[in-house]
C-alpha positions as CSV (number, residue, x, y, z in Angstrom):
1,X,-43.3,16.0,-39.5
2,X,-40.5,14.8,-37.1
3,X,-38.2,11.9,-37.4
4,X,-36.5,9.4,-35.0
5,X,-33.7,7.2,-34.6
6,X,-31.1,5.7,-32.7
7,X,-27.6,6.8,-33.9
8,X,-24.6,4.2,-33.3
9,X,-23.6,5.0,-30.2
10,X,-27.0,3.9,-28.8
11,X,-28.6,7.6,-28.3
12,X,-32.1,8.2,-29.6
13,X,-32.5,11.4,-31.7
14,X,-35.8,13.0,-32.8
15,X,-35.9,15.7,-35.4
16,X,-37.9,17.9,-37.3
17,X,-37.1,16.8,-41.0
18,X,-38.8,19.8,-41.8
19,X,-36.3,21.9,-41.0
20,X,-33.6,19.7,-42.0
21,X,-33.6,16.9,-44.1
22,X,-30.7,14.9,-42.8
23,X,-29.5,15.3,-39.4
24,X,-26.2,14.6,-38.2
25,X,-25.7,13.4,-34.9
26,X,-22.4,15.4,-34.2
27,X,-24.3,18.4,-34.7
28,X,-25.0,17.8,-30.7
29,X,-21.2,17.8,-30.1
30,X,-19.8,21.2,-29.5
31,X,-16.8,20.4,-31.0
32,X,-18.2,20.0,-34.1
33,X,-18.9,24.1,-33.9
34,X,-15.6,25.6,-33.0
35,X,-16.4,29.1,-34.5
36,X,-20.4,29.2,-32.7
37,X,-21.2,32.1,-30.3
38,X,-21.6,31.0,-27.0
39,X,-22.9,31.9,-23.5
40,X,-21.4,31.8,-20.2
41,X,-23.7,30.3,-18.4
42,X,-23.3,30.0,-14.6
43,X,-21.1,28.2,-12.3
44,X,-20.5,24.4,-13.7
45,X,-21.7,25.1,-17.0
46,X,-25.6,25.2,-16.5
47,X,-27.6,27.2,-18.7
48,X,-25.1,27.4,-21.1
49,X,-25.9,27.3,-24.9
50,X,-24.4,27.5,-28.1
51,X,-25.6,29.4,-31.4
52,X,-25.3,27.9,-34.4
53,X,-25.7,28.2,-38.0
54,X,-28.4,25.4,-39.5
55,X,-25.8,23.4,-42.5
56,X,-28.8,24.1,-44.8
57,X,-29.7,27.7,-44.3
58,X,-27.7,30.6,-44.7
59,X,-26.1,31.9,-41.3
60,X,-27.4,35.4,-42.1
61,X,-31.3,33.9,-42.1
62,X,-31.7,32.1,-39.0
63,X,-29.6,30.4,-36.4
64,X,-30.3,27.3,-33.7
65,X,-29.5,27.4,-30.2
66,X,-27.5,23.9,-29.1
67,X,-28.3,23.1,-24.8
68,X,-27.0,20.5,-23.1
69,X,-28.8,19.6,-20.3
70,X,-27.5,20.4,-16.2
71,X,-28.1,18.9,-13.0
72,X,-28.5,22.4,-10.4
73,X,-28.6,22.8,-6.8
74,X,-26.4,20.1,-4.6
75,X,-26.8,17.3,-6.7
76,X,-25.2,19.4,-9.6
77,X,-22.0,19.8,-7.4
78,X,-22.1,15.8,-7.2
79,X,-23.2,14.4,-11.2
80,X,-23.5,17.5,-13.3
81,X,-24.7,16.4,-16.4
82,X,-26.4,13.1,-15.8
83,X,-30.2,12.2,-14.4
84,X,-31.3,8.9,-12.9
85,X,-32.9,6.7,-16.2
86,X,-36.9,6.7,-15.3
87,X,-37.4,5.3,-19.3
88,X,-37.6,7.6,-22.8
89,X,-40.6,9.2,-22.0
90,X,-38.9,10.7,-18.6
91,X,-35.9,12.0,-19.9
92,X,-35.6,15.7,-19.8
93,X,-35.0,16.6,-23.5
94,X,-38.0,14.4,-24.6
95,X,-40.4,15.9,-22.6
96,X,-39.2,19.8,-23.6
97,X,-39.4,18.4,-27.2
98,X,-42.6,17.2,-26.7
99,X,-44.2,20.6,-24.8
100,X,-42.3,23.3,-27.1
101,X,-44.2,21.0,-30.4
102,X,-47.4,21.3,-28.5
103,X,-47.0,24.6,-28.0
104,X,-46.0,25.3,-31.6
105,X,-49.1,23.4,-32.9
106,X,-50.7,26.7,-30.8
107,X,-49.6,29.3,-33.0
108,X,-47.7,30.1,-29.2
109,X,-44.5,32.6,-28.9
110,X,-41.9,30.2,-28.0
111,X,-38.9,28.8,-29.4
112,X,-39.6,26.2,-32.2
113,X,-38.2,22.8,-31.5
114,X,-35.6,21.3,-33.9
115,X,-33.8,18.1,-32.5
116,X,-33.7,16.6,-29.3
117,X,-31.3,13.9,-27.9
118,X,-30.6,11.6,-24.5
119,X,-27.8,8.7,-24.3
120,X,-28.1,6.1,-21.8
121,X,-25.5,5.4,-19.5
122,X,-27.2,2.1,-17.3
123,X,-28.8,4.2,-14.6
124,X,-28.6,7.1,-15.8
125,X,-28.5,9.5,-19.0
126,X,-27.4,12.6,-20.7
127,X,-29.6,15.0,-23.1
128,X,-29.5,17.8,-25.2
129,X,-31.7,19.6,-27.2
130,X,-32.0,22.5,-30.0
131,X,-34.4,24.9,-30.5
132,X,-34.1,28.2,-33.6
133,X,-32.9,30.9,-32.2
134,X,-35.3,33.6,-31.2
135,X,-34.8,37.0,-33.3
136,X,-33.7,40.0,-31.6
137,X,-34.4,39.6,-28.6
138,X,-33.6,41.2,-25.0
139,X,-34.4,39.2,-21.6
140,X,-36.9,41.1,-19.9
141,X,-34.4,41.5,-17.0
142,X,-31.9,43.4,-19.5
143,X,-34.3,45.7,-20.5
144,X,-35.9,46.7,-17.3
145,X,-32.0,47.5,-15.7
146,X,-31.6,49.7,-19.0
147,X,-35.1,51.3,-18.8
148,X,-38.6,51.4,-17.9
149,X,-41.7,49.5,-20.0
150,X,-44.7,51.5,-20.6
151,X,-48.2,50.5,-19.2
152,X,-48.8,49.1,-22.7
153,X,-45.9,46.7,-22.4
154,X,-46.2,45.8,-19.1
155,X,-49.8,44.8,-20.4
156,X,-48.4,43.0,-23.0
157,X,-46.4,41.0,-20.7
158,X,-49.3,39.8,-18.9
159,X,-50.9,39.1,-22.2
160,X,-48.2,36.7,-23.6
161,X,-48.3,34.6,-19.6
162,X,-52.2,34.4,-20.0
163,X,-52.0,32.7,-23.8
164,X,-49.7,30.0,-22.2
165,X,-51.7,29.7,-19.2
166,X,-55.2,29.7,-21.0
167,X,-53.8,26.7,-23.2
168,X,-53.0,25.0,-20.0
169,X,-49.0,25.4,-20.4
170,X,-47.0,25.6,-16.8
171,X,-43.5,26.8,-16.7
172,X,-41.4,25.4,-14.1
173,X,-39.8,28.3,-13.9
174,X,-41.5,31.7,-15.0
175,X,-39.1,34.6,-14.5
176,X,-38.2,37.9,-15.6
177,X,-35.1,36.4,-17.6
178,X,-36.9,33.9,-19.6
179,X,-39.7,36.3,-20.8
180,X,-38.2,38.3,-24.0
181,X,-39.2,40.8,-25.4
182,X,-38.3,40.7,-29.6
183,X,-38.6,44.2,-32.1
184,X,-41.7,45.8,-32.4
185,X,-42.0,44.7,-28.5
186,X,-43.1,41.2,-28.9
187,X,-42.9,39.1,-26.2
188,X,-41.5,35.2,-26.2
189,X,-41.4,32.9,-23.4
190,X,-38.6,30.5,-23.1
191,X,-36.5,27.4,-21.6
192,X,-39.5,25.0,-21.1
193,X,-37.9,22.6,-19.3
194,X,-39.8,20.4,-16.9
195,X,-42.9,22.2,-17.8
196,X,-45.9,20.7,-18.9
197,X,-49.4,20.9,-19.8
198,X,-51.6,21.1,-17.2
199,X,-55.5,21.5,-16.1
200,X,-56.5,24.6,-14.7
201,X,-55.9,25.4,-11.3
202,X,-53.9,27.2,-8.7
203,X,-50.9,26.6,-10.4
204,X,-51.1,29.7,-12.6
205,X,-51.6,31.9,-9.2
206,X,-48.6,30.8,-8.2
207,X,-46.5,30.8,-11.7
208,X,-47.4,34.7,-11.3
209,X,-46.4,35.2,-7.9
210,X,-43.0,33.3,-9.2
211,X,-42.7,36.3,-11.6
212,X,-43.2,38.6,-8.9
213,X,-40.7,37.5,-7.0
214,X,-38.1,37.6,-9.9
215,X,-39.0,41.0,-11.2
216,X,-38.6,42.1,-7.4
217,X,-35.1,40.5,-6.8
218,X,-33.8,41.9,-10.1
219,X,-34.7,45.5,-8.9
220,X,-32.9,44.5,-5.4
221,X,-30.0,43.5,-6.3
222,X,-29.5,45.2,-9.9
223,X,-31.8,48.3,-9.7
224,X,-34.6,47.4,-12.5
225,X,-37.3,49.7,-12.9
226,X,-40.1,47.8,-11.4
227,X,-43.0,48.8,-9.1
228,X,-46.4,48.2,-7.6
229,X,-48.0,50.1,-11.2
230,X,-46.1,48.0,-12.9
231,X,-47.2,45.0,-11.5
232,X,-50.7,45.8,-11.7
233,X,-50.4,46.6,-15.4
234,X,-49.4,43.0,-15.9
235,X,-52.3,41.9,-14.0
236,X,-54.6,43.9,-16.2
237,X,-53.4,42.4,-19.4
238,X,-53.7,39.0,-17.9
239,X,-56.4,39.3,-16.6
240,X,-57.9,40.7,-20.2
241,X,-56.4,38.1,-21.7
242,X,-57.7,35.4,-19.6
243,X,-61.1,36.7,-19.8
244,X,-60.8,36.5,-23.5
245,X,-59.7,33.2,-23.3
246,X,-63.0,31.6,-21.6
């Protein structure tokens, strides 16, 4: 069950009233969280989040991750924060919304979507969104600078790409930071932006070889335990799981 509205300052908001039953628009502003947790992010701000503590739910029980949405690259030396206005249905924070509820609706591991925001500004727009906050969990990249996954892991990891990719679900970008990997070893994927549901196709080669690539330049430059059996162990699982799919 989700609701929508446009608050007063002209922004359109869209929440899940099943998590909250009133939302608050300031609950975007990170002012309105002076004692939150947050991240560093990198240079300018991007990928930068805050935790917070849902008003309804006691902080100890679970907590939402507030992300305002960053321009990288060049143009995010230039406009930062803003994106050209294509119409609601184009706007960044929509279309994660959108994905991560579709993705929920699939029993998937992935952050469950709470609230989602953009603000119009003529030509272009602002957006944020908030997911819950994923339970314990360690970046894949952490964990393989600290120490090295079993075969049985590594499987899993390939296991956990294959249910997104079986469904249809591309991420824009798959790497070894956005996989986590929870207690018990269970593995999440997040930060959907600009991905989408797809049919199948070569995309999902190349998602993997995306992974590849970021699991090699984390053992480069930072020393992760990574190799060729390693690799292959996530191609078994996937493939496994793939299989299993069809």
């Amino acid at each position: 069950m989700t609701k929508q509205f446009l608050n007063s300052e002209g922004a359109f908001i869209v929440y899940d009233d099943a998590k909250v039953s009133q939302f608050n628009p300031r609950w975007f502003e990170p002012e309105a969280w002076p004692d939150a947790e947050r991240t560093a992010g990198k240079a300018g701000g991007r990928g930068a989040v805050i935790f917070i503590s849902p008003p309804e739910t006691p902080p100890a029980e679970s907590q939402w991750v507030l992300r305002h949405y960053y321009r990288g690259g060049l143009p995010g030396k230039i406009i930062d924060d803003r994106f050209v206005w294509t119409g609601p249905e184009g706007t960044r924070s929509w279309r994660e919304w959108q994905l991560l509820a579709m993705i929920h609706a699939q029993g998937l591991p992935a952050p469950a979507p709470v609230a989602a925001r953009y603000v119009r500004h003529g030509l272009f727009y602002t957006a944020d969104l908030i997911t819950e906050r994923l339970p314990d969990v360690l970046p894949l990249s952490t964990r393989l600078t600290e120490t090295p996954l079993s075969a049985v892991l590594w499987q899993s990891v390939g296991e956990c790409i294959a249910q997104f990719h079986g469904a249809g679900f591309f991420h824009a970008d798959l790497n070894a930071h956005n996989l986590q990997i929870g207690s018990k070893d269970k593995l999440y994927l997040l930060d959907w932006d600009r991905g989408e549901q797809r049919e199948p196709g070569g995309w999902a080669k190349n998602n993997l070889a995306r992974l590849q690539r970021s699991l090699e330049k984390i053992k480069r430059q930072q020393g992760a335990h990574f190799g060729p059996a390693d690799w292959a162990n996530l191609e078994s699982g996937y493939a496994a799981a793939m299989s299993a799919h069809r």
